[in-house]
Every structure is written in C-alpha cells, then in structure tokens.
C-alpha positions in Angstrom: -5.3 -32.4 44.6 -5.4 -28.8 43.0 -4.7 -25.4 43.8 -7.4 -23.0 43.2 -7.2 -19.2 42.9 -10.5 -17.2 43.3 -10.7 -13.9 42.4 -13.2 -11.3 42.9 -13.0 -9.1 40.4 -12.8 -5.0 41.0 -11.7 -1.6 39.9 -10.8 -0.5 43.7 -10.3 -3.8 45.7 -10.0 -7.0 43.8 -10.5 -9.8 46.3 -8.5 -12.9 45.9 -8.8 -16.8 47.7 -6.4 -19.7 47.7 -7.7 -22.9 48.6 -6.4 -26.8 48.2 -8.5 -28.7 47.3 -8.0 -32.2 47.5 -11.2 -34.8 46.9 -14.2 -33.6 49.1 -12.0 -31.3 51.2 -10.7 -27.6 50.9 -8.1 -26.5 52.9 -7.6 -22.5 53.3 -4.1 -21.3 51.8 -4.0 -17.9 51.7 -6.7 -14.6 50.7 -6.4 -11.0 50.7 -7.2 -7.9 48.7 -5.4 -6.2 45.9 -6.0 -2.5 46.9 -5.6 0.1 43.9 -3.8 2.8 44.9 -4.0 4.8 41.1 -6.4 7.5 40.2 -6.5 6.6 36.4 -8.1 3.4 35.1 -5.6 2.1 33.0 -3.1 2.2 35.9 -5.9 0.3 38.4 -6.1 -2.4 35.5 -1.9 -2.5 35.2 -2.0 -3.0 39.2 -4.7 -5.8 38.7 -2.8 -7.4 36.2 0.8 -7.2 38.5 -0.9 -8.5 41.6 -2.8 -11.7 40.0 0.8 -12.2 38.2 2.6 -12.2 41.5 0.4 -14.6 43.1 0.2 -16.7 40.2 3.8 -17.0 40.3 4.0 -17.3 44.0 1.8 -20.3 44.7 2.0 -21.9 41.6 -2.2 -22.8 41.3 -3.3 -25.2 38.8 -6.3 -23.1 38.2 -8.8 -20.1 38.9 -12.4 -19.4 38.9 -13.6 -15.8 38.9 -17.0 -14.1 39.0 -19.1 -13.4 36.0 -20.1 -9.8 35.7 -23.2 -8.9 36.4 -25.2 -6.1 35.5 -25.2 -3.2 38.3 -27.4 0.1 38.0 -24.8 2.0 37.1 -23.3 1.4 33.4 -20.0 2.8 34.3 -19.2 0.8 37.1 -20.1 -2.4 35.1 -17.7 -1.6 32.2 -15.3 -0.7 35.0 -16.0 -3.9 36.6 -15.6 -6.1 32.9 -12.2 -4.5 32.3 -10.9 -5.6 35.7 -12.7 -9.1 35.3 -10.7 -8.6 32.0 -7.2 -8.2 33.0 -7.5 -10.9 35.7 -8.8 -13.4 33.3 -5.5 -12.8 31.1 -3.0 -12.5 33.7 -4.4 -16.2 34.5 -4.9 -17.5 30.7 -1.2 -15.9 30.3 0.4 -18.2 33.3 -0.9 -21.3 31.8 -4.3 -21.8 33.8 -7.5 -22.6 33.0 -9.8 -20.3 34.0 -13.9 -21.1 35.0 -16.5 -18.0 35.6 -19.1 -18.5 37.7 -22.1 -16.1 38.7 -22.7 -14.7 42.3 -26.1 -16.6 42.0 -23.9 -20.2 41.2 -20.9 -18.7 44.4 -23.9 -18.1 47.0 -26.1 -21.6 45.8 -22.4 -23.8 46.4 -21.2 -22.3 49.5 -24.4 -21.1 51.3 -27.3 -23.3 50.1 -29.4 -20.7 48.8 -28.7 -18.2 45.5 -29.9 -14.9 47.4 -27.2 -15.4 50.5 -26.0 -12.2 52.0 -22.4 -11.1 52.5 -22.8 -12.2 55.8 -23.9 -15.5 55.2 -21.3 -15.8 52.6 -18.7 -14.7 55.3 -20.1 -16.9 57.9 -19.9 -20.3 55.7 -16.6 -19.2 54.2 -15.4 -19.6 58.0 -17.3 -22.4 58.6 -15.9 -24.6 55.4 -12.5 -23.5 55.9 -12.2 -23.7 59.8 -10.9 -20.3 59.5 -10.8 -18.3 63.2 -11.6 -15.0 62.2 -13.7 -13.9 59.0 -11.8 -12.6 56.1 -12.5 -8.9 54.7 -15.7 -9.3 52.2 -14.0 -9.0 48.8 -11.4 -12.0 50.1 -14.2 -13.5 51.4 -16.1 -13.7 48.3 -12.8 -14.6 46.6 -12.3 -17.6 48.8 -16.1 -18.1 48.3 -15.6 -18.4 44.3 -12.5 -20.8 44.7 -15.1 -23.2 46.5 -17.7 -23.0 44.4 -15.7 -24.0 41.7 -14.2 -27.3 43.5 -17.8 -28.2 44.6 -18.5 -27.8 40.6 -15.6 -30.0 40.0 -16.4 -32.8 42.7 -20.2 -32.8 41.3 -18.6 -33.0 37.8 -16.0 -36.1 39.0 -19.0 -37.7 40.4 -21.7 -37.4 37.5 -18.9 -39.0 35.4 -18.4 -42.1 37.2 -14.9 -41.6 38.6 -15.0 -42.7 41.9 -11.5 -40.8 43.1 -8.6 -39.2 41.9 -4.8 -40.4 42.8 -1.7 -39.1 42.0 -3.3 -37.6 38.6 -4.7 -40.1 37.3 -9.0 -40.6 37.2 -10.4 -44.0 39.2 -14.0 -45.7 37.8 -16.6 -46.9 40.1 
C-alpha cells in the first residue's frame, strides 16, 4: 500500500492528486489546485513550494510522480513551466520522497488507453477509475491522472519482476 501525490505542474494553477494505492486498486484521497495569487514569479514559485510542503506534511505520501515538461510554442511559458516543475520536484526530494516524471504521452497511454487522449477523456476515466461522483477541475484532474499512471507503472514493474504481491512491506515471489 502507498500513498501517491500527483502533481501537475504550473506557474498559475498547479494541480495536485492523492491517491492510495494498494495492489491493483487506487482509492481517491484527496485533489485540488494550488492557485497563485502573486504577480512576480519568484513569489508564484515560493507559493508552489509552501503548498506541495503543506500537503506533504499533511498526508504523509510515500511518494510522487509529476509531469515531464514538454515543449509548448511559447519559450517563456516552458521555462515558466520548468521552474514550477522545479520547485515541486524539491519540495518533494526535501520531505524524503522519491519522486518519478512521467510525460503526458505515458499519463494519457496509462489512464486512457491511447497517448493522444483529450482533457475530457482524461477527466472522464479519472472518474471512472476512481468512482469519483463529479469530475474534478482539469489541472486536479490531470494531477490525479499522473498519480495513476505512476501506480499502473509500478504494478507493471511488480509484475515483470516476478513478485506476485506485496504484504505488510515486504515483496512475495510467484
């Protein structure tokens, strides 16, 4: 059983999922956005930072999987979106967790099926997986979307290697 944090990084609204995940399952915890409220960067990137810190320390997850960059059309906004991706990796690397990147092409491939899935797919089977009622907003969405692609990377991992379960910590062979 872990605890996974998902965050979707971003200079306005970083997104962020919690999910349990224990074996095959995933069990919704809690998502949301981090909205930033400051005008200069440096004070968007301290407000990243504090949030990720808070919820770190909140819900105690044993790790967190966050989206690679990827190249947009506008330079800026990709720097803008590294440095955020940035200060969320090292609020997580400075609590202790591991963290795993994974690229909207790997997110949209686990949850969805396919590597060109829109938002509202992603929304849709972010619902679905979770039995959640209503749809989260997008950026939790994707958030909660990352946090289950990385446990279906880690049950395909458990799997390739043999280990036919996991109990109380400790790794089961076939």
């Amino acid at each position: 059983m872990a605890l996974i944090i998902g965050i979707d990084p971003g200079s306005r609204i970083t997104g962020y999922g919690i999910v349990n995940w224990s074996g095959s399952q995933c069990e919704y915890v809690d998502s949301g956005c981090i909205r930033l409220k400051a005008e200069e960067l440096q004070d968007r990137l301290y407000q990243i930072y504090q949030g990720i810190d808070r919820l770190i320390v909140s819900y105690s997850p044993q790790e967190m999987a966050i989206e690679k960059v990827f190249m947009a059309r506008n330079p800026d906004s990709a720097l803008k979106l590294g440095q955020a991706r940035g200060v969320a990796i090292v609020a997580g690397v400075n609590q202790g967790l591991p963290v795993a990147e994974y690229s909207a092409r790997q997110v949209k491939q686990a949850v969805v099926g396919k590597g060109a899935a829109d938002k509202k797919q992603v929304q849709h089977m972010v619902c679905t997986l979770l039995k959640l009622n209503k749809s989260p907003q997008a950026d939790a969405a994707d958030a909660l979307a990352i946090a289950l692609c990385h446990a279906h990377t880690q049950q395909s991992l458990i799997r390739m290697a043999g280990v036919g379960s996991v109990r109380r910590g400790r790794l089961l062979h076939k």
